[in-house]
VMD Tcl script that builds the backbone (N, CA, C; Angstrom):
set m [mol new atoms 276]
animate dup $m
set s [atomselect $m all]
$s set {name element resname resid chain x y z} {
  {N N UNK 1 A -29.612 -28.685 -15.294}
  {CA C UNK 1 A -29.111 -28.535 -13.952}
  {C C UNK 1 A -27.838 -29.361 -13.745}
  {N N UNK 2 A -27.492 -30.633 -13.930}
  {CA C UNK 2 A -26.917 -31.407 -13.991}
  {C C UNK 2 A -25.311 -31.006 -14.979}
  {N N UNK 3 A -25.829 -29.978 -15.909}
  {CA C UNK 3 A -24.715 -29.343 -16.780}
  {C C UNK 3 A -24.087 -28.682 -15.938}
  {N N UNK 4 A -24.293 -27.616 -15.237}
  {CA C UNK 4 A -24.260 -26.694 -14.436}
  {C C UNK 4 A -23.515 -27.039 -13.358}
  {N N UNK 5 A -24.094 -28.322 -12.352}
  {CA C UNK 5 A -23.202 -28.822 -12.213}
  {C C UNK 5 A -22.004 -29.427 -11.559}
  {N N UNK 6 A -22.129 -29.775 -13.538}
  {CA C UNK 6 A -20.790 -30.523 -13.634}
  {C C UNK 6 A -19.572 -29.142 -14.073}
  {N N UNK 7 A -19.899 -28.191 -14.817}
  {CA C UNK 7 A -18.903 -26.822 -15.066}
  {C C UNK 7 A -18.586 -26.246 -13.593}
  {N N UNK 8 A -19.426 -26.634 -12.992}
  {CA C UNK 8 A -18.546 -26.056 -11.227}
  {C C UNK 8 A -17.916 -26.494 -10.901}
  {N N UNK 9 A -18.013 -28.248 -10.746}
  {CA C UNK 9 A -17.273 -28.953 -10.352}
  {C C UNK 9 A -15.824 -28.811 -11.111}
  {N N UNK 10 A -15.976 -28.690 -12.573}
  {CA C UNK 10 A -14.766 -28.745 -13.284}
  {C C UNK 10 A -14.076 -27.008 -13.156}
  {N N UNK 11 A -14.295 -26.644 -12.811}
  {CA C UNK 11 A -13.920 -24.865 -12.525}
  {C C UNK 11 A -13.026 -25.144 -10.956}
  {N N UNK 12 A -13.522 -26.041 -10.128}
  {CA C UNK 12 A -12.498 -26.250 -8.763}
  {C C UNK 12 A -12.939 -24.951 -7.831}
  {N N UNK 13 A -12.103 -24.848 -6.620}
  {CA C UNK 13 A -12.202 -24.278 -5.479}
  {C C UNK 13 A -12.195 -22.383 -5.728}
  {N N UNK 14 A -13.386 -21.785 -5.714}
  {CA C UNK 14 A -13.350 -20.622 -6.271}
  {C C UNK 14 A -13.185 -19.547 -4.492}
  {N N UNK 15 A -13.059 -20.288 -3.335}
  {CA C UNK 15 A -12.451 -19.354 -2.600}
  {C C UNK 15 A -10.989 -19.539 -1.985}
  {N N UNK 16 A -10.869 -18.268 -1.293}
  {CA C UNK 16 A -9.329 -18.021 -0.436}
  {C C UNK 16 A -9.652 -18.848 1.117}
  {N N UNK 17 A -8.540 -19.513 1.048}
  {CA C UNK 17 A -8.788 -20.024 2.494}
  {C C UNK 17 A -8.304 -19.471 3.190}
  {N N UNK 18 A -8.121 -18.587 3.413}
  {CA C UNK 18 A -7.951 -17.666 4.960}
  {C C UNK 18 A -7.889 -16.137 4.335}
  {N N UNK 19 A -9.100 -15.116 4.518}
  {CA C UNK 19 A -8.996 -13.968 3.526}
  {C C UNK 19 A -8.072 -13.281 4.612}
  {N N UNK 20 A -7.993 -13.515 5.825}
  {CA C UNK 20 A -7.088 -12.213 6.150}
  {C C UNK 20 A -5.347 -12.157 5.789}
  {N N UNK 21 A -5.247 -13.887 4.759}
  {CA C UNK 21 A -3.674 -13.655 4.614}
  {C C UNK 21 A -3.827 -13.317 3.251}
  {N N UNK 22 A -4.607 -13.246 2.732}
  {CA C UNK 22 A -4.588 -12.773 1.036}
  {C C UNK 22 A -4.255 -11.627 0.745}
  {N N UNK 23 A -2.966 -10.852 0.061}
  {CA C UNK 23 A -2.783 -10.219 -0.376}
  {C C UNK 23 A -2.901 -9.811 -1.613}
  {N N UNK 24 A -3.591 -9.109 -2.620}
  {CA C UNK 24 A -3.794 -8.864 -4.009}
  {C C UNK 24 A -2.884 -8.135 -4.403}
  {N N UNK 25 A -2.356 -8.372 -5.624}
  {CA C UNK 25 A -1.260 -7.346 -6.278}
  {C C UNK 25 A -2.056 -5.999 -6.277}
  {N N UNK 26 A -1.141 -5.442 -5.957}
  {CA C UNK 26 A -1.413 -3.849 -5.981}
  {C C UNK 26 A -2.063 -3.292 -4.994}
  {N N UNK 27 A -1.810 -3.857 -4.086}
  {CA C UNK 27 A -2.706 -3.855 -2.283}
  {C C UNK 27 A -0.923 -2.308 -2.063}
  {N N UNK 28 A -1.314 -1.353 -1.418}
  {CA C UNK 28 A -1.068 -0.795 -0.857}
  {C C UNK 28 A -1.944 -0.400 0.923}
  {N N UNK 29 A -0.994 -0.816 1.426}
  {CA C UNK 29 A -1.244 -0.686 3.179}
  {C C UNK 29 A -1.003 0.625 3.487}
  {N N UNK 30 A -0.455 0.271 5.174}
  {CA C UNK 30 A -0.502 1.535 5.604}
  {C C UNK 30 A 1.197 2.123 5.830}
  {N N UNK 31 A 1.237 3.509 5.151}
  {CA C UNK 31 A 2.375 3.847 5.431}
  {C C UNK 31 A 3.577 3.885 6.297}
  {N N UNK 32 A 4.475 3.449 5.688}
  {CA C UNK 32 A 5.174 3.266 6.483}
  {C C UNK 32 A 7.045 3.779 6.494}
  {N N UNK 33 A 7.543 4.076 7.892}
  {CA C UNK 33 A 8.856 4.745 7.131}
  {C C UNK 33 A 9.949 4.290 7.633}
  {N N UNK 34 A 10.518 4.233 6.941}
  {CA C UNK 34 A 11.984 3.167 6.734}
  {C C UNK 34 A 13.327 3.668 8.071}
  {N N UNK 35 A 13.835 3.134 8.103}
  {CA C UNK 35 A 15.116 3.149 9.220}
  {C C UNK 35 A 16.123 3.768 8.315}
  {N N UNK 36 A 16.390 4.198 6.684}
  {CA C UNK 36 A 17.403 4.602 6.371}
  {C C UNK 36 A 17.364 6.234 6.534}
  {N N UNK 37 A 18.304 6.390 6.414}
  {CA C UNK 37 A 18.484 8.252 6.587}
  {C C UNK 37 A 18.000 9.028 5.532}
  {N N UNK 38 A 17.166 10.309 5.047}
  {CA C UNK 38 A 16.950 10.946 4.016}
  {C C UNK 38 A 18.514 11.437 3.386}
  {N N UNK 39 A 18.678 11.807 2.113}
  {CA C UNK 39 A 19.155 12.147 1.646}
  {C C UNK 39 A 19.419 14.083 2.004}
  {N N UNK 40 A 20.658 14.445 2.078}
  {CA C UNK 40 A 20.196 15.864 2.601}
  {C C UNK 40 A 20.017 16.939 1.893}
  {N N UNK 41 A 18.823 17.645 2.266}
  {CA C UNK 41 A 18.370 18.446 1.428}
  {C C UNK 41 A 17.045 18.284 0.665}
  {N N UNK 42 A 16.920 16.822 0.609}
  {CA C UNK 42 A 15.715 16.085 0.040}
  {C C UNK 42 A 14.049 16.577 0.339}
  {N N UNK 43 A 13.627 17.170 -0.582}
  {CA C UNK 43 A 11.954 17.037 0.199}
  {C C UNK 43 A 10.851 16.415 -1.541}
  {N N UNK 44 A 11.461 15.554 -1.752}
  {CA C UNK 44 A 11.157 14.896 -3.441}
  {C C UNK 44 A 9.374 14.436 -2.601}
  {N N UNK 45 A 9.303 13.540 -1.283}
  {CA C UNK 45 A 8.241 13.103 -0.971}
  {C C UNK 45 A 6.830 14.201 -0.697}
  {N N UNK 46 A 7.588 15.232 0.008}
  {CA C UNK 46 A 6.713 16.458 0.590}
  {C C UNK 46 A 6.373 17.181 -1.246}
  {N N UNK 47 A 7.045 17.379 -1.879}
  {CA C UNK 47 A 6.776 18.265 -3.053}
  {C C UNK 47 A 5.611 16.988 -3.819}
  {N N UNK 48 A 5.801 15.762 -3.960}
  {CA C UNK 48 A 4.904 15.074 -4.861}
  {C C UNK 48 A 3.598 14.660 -4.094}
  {N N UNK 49 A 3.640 14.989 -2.554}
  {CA C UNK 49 A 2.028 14.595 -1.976}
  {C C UNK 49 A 0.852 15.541 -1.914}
  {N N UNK 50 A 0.108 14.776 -2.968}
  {CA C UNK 50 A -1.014 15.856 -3.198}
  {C C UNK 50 A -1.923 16.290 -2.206}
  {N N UNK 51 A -1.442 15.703 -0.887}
  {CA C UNK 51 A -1.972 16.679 0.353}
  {C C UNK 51 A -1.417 17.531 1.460}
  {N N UNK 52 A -0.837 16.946 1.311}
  {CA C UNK 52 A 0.614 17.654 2.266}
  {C C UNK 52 A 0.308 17.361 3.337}
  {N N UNK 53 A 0.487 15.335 3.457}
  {CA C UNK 53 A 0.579 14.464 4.508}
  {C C UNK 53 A 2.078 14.059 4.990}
  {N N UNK 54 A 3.008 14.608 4.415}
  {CA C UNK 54 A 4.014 14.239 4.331}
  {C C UNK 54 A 4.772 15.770 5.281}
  {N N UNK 55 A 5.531 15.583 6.588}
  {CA C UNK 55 A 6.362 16.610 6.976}
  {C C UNK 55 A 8.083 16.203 7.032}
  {N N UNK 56 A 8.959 17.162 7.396}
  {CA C UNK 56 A 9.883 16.701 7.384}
  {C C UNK 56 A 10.246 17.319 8.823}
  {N N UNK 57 A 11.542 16.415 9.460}
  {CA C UNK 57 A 12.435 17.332 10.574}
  {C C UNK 57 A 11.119 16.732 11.433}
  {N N UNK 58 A 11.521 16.300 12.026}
  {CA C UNK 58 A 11.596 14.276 11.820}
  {C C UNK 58 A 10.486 13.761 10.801}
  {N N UNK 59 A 10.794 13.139 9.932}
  {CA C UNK 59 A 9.887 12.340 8.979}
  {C C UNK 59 A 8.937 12.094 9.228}
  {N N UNK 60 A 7.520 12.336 9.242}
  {CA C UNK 60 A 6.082 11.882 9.784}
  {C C UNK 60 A 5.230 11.913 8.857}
  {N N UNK 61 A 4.326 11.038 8.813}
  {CA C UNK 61 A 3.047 11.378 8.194}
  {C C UNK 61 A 1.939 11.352 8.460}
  {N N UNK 62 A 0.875 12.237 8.390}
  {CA C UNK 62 A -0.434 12.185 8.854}
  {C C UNK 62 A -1.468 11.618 8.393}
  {N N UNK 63 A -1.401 10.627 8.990}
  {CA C UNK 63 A -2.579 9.153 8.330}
  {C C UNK 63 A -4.434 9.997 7.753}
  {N N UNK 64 A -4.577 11.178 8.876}
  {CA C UNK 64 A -5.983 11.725 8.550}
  {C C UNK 64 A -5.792 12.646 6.945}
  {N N UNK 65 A -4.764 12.990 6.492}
  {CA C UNK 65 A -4.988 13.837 5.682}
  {C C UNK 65 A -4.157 12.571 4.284}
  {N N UNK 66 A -3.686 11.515 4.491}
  {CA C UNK 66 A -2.897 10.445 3.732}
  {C C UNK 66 A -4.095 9.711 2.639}
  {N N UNK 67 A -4.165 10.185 1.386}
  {CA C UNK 67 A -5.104 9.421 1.025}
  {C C UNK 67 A -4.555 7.814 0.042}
  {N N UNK 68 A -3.698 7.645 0.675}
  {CA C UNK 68 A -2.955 6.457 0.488}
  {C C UNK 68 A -2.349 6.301 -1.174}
  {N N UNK 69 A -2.644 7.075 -1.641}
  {CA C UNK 69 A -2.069 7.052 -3.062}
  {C C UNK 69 A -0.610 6.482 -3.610}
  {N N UNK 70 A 0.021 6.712 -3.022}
  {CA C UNK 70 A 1.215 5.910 -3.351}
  {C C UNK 70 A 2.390 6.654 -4.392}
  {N N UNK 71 A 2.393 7.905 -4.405}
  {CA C UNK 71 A 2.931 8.803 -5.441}
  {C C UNK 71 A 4.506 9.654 -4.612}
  {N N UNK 72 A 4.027 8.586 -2.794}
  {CA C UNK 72 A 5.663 9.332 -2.395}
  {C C UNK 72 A 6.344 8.022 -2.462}
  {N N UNK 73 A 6.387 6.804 -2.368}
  {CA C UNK 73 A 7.117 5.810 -2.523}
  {C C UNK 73 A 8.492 5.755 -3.446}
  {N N UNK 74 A 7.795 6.140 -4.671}
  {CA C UNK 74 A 8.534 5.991 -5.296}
  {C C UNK 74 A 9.406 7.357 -5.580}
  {N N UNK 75 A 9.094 8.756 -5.286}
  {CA C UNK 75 A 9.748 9.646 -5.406}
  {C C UNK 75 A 10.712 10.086 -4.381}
  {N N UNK 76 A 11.127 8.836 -3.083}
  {CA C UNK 76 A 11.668 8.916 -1.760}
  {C C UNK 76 A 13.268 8.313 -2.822}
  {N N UNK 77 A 14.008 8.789 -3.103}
  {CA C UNK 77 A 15.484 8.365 -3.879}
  {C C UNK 77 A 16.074 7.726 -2.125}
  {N N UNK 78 A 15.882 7.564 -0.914}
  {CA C UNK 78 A 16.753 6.958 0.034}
  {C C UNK 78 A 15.527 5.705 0.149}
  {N N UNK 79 A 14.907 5.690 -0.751}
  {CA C UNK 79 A 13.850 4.672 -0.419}
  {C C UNK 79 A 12.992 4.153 1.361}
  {N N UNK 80 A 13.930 5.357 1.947}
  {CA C UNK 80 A 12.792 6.041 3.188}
  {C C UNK 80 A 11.296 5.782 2.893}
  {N N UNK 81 A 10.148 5.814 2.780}
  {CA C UNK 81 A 8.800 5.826 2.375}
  {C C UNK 81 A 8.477 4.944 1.742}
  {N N UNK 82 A 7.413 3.748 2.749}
  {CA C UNK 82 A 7.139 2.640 1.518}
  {C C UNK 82 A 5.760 2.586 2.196}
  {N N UNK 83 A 4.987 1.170 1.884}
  {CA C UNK 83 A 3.584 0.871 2.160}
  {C C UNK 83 A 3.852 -0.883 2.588}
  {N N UNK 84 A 3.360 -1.130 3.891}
  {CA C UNK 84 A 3.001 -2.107 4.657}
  {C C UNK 84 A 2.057 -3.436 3.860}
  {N N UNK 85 A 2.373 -4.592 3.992}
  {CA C UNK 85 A 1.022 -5.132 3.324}
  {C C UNK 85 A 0.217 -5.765 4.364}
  {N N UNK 86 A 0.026 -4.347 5.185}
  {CA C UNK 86 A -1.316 -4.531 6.200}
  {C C UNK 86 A -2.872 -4.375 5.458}
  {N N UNK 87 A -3.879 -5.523 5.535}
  {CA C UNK 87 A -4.967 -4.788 4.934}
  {C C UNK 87 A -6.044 -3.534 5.664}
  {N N UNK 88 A -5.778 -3.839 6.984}
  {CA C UNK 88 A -6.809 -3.790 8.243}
  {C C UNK 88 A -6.770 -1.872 7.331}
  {N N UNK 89 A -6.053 -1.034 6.625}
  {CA C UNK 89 A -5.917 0.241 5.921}
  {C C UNK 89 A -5.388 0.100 4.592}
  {N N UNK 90 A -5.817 -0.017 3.865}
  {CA C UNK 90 A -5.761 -0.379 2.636}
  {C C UNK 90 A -6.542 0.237 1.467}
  {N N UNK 91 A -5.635 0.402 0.623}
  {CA C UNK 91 A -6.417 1.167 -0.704}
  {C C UNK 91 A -5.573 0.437 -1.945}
  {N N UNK 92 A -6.316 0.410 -3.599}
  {CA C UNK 92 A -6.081 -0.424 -4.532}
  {C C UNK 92 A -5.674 0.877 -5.144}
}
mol reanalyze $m
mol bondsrecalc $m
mol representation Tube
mol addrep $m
């Protein structure tokens, strides 16, 4: 018992002190869309969302059909379309 412990003690503080500021790598939040202008002609985000949460003419997205995947971020070339590091909606 006494082994046991002492390996805890030597292992240190195994929680987060405040979980609602902890962010984990690879935390994607909730969508979110940028102040720059699309590129014209552009629909790179609408063609790669595998639900077709993504509209254009004005830029919107529909959080009920958004399964947070993260596959328009990076296919937005005006870098328009990113992800929040809100957890309160969150997917890994």
């Amino acid at each position: 018992m006494f082994k046991s412990i002492a390996v805890r003690r030597a292992q240190g503080a195994q929680t987060i002190p405040d979980p609602r500021q902890a962010t984990p790598a690879g935390l994607r939040g909730k969508p979110v869309i940028g102040p720059t202008p699309c590129v014209a002609g552009c629909d790179a985000c609408v063609a790669v969302c595998p639900t077709q949460a993504i509209a254009l003419e004005p830029v919107r997205i529909d959080l009920g059909r958004c399964t947070l995947c993260g596959d328009c971020a990076p296919a937005c070339p005006s870098a328009r379309l990113g992800f929040a590091p809100d957890v309160r909606l969150a997917s890994t």
